[in-house]
N, C-alpha and C positions, 0 to 999 in steps of 0.2 A: 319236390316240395315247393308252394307257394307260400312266399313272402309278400306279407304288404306292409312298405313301410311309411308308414304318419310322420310328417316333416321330409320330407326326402329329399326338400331342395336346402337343409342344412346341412353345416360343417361336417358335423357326425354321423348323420344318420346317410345322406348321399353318398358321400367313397364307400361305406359299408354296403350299398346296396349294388352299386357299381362293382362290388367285390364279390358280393355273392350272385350276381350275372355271372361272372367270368369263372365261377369256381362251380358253375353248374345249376343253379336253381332258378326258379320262375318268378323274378321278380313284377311287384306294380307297388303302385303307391298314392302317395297325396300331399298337396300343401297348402299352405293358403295363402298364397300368389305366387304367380309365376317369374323366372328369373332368367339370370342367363345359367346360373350349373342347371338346374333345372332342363332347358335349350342344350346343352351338352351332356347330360344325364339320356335326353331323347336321342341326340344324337350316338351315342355309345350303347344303343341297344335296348335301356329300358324307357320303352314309346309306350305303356301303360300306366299313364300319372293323372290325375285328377286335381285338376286347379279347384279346392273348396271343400275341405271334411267333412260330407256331409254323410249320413245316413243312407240315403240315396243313393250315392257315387259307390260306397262302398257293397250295400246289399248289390248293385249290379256287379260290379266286378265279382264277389263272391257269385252268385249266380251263373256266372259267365267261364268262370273257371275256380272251382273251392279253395278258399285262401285258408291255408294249414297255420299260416304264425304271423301274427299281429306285430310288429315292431315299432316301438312308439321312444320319442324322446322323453329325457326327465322331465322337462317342461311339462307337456302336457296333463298330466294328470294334476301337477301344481296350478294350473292355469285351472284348468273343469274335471275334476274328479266325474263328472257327469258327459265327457266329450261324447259325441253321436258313436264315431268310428268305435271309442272303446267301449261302451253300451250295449253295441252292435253284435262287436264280438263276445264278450259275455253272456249273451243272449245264444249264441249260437256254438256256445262251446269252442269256440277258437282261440288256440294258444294264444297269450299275450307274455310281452316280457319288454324291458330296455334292450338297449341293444347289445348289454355284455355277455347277454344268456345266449345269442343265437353267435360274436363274435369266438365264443367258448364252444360251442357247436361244430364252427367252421375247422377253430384249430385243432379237435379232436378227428372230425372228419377227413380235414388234410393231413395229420399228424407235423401238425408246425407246432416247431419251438418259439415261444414271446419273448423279443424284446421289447422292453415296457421302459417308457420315460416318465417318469413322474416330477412332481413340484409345484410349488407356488408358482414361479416363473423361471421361464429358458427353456419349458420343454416343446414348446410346438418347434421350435429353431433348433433344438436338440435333435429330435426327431426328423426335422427336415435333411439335418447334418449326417446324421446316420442312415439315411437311405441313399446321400448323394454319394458316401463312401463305397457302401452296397454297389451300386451301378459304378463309380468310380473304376472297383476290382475287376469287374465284369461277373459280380455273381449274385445267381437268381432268387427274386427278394418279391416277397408278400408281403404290400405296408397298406398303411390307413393314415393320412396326410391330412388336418384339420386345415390347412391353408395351401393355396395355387403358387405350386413351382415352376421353374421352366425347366425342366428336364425330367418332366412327368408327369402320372395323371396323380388326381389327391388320394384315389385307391385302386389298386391292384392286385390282383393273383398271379401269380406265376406258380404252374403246376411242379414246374423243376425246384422249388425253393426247400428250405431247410427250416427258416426263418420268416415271421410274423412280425413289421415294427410298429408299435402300437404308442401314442398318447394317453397315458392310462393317467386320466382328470380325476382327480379327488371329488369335484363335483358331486353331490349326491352319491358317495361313498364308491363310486363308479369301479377305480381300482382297486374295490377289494375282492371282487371279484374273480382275478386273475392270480395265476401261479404260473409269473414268469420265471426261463429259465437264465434270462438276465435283467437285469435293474436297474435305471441310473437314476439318480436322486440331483434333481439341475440349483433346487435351492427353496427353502424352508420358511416360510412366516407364514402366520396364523390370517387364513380367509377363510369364504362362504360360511360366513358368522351365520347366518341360519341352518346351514346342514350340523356344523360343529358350533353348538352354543358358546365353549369354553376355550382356551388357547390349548389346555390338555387333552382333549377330545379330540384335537388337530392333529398333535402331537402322538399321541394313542392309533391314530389310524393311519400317518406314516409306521409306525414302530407296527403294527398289523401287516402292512401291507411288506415293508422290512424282510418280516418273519416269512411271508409268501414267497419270499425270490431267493434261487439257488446261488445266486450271484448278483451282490450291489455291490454299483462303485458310487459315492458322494464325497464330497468335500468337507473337509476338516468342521469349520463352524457349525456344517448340517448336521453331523455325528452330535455334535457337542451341546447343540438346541433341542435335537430330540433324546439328547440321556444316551447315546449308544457306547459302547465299547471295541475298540476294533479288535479283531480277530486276525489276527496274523494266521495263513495259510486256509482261514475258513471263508464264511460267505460275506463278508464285509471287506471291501476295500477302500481306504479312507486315502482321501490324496489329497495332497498337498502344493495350496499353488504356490512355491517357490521353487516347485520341480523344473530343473534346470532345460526339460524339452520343452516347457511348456511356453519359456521365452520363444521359441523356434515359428512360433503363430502369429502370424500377421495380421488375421483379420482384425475390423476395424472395432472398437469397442473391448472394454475387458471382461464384462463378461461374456459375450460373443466366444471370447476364447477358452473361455473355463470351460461354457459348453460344447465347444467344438475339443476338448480333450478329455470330457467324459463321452464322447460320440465317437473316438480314438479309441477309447478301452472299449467299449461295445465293440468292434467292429474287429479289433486285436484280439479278445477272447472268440467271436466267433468266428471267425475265418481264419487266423492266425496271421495276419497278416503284420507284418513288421512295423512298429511305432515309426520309424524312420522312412517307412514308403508312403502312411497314412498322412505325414504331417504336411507335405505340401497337396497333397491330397484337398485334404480338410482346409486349406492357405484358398485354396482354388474356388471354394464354395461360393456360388453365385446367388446366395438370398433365397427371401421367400415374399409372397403378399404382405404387406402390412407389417415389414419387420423392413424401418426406412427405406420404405418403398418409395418411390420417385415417382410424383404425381405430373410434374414437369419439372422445371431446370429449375431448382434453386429450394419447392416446394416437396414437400416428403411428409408419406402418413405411417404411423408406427403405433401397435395396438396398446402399447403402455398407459396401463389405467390402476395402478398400487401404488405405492412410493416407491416400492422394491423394482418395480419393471420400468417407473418411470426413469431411475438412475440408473440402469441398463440402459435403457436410450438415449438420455445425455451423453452417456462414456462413448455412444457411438455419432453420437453428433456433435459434441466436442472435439472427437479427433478427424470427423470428416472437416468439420468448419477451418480447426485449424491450418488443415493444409493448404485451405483455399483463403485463408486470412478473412474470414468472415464471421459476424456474430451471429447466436443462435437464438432465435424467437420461437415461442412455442404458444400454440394455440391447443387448450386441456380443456378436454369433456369427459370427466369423471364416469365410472361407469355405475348406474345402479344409487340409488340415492341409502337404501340399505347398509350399505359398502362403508357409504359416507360419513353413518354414527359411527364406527367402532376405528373407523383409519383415520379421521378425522387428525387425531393430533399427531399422525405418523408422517405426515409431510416435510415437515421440518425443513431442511435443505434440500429436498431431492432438485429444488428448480434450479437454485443461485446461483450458478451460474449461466442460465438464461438473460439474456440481456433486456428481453420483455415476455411477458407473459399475459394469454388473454384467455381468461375463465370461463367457461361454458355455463349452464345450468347441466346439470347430471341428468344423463340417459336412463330412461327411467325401465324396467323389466322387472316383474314378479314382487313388487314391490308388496310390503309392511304398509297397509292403509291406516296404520295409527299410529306409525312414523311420521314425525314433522319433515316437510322438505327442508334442507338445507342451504338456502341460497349462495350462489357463487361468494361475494362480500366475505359472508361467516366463515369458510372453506379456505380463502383467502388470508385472512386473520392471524392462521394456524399456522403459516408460512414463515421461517425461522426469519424471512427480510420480506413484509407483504407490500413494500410499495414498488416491488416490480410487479406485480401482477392487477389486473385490472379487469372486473365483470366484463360479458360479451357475448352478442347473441349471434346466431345465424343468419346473417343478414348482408345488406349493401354496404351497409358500412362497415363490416366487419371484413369482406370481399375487399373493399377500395383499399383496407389498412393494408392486409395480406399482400396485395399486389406492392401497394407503397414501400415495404420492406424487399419484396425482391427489385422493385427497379432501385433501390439503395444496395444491393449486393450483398441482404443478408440471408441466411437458410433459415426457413420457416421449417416448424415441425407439427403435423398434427396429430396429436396423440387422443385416443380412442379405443374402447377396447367394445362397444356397440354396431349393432348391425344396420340393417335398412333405419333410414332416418338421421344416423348416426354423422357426427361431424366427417367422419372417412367419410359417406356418401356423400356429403353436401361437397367436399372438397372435389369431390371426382366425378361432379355434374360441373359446377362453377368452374374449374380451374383445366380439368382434362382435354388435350387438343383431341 
């Protein structure tokens, strides 16, 4: 079978294509521009990619070898319901679908069982944590990794495996898709206000997606915000963070740890492996991209862009700073100006305890053209104490401050949760040795 996958140098759609190379199929694809996974996606075997979605690119590749299934991201048809490539195929009768109809293909084809992570936020770190345990054991694991580990590629097959770990994003209703045969629920509040208009609509497609898995484990408040009931001996398992192992976690940040002990019961129900072998295990976890990543000494990029992610990453740069008697600045570019109406007064405290704060303008994607922009100031405002935070653009003199604060010995943090163009990028052309 030929795959051609539309976007191929993204998050999602690349490990999945890199996955179905390795699990036997003929992949090619396209983007529209070239990168470095892209330069590693070539180098890994799929050398038929096309820099430009064009009409063109695609009739030849069809032509050249029949392309059976069109694979495209959510994005795109949001973007041009009229894109060339999916026109194209249309035109030509070629299967079209997102990517959960052909990842649902795979796990039928390989007979993989899903572990699936879900949440507002902690799952891509959740996910990251539950494949390092995987390899930790020494046992053979099919994942799909939205972000660059050092102890692997971001997608894989392995023909000996049992198990599938999968990200399964609410996004575009993405994970309703799936009937995993386990579940973890990393942490709950009401986003992508344009996929779910309502907080109960949120609320509804967790409690669907719930209903889909033979086995969830979440945390007490997540039960209690989506309405559920635990079932003692059934498919709900509700925990409890005062559970006396879950002191026994070192990693840095607390919720870091909550996720790294729902990535402990995944890993405990399928392999059986003993909470007490897994816990320095999971102690030992070496990170992931853009989850306080370390851009050089002092400076750090971390993709929190909610109030809910962004106090995840305080709690883990708080206690990094502390150790080194240092204060924490934070440099925020909002993601998505969309985001921006409806979280707006959810900020509250997430920053206070940042010693300064410097405000971006919002990364703008898929936006509401009859949405007012929100300027940094207004965003600002919202902030339970706003005279630590202060407007700031991507600039030299934003550059000079950043520097000014590491040669005073404090941790800069830039949080981001946007791609190319994005404050992460600006940081790691400017500041990268």
């Amino acid at each position: 079978m030929h795959i051609y996958f539309s976007g191929i140098g993204g998050a999602g759609i690349g490990p999945l294509a890199q996955i179905a190379l390795e699990a036997g199929y003929t992949v090619s694809g396209s983007d529209k521009q070239d990168s470095q996974y892209i330069q590693y996606l070539r180098k890994h075997g799929v050398t038929n990619i096309h820099i430009g979605q064009t009409r063109a690119a695609i009739a030849r590749t069809h032509a050249e070898h029949s392309i059976d299934w069109f694979v495209y991201t959510s994005a795109l048809p949001l973007e041009n319901p009229n894109a060339p490539e999916l026109a194209f195929c249309h035109e030509q009768h070629i299967k079209t679908s997102k990517r959960d109809e052909l990842l649902n293909t795979i796990l039928d084809d390989k007979k993989l069982k899903l572990i699936a992570i879900a949440g507002t936020h902690g799952k891509t770190t959740t996910t990251a944590m539950v494949t390092w345990l995987f390899k930790q054991l020494g046992q053979p694991l099919s994942y799909l990794l939205p972000a660059k580990v050092s102890y692997g590629d971001m997608g894989e097959y392995d023909p000996a495996s049992q198990y599938f770990v999968y990200e399964a994003d609410e996004f575009d209703r993405n994970f309703l898709a799936y009937q995993p045969a386990i579940s973890l629920i990393t942490g709950v509040s009401w986003d992508h206000h344009e996929i779910f208009p309502t907080r109960d609509d949120y609320q509804m497609a967790f409690r669907d997606f719930i209903n889909q898995s033979k086995f969830v484990v979440l945390w007490q408040d997540d039960a209690a915000y989506l309405q559920l009931d635990s079932e003692p001996g059934g498919r709900l398992h509700v925990q409890d963070p005062a559970h006396p192992p879950i002191g026994q976690l070192t990693l840095k940040g607390f919720y870091n740890r909550l996720d790294a002990w729902l990535a402990i019961q995944a890993v405990h129900k399928a392999c059986g492996a003993p909470i007490e072998t897994l816990i320095p295990l999971v102690n030992a976890f070496p990170g992931l991209a853009r989850r306080m990543e370390m851009i050089t000494p002092g400076l750090f990029s971390d993709y929190a862009h909610t109030p809910e992610k962004i106090r995840g990453a305080m709690s883990v740069a708080l206690e990094m700073a502390a150790a080194a008697n240092q204060n924490v600045v934070v440099v925020y570019e909002p993601l998505t100006n969309r985001r921006q109406h409806f979280q707006i007064d959810d900020y509250g405290d997430c920053l206070s305890e940042a010693s300064k704060v410097y405000w971006l303008p919002s990364y703008l994607a898929r936006e509401d053209p009859t949405q007012r922009i929100i300027p940094p100031a207004e965003l600002i405002s919202h902030l339970a104490d706003p005279s630590i935070a202060v407007p700031a653009e991507t600039n030299q003199a934003l550059k000079q401050t950043i520097r000014q604060h590491l040669d005073n010995g404090d941790m800069v943090v830039g949080m981001a949760g946007g791609g190319g163009g994005s404050l992460d990028d600006w940081l790691r052309k400017e500041f990268k040795a």
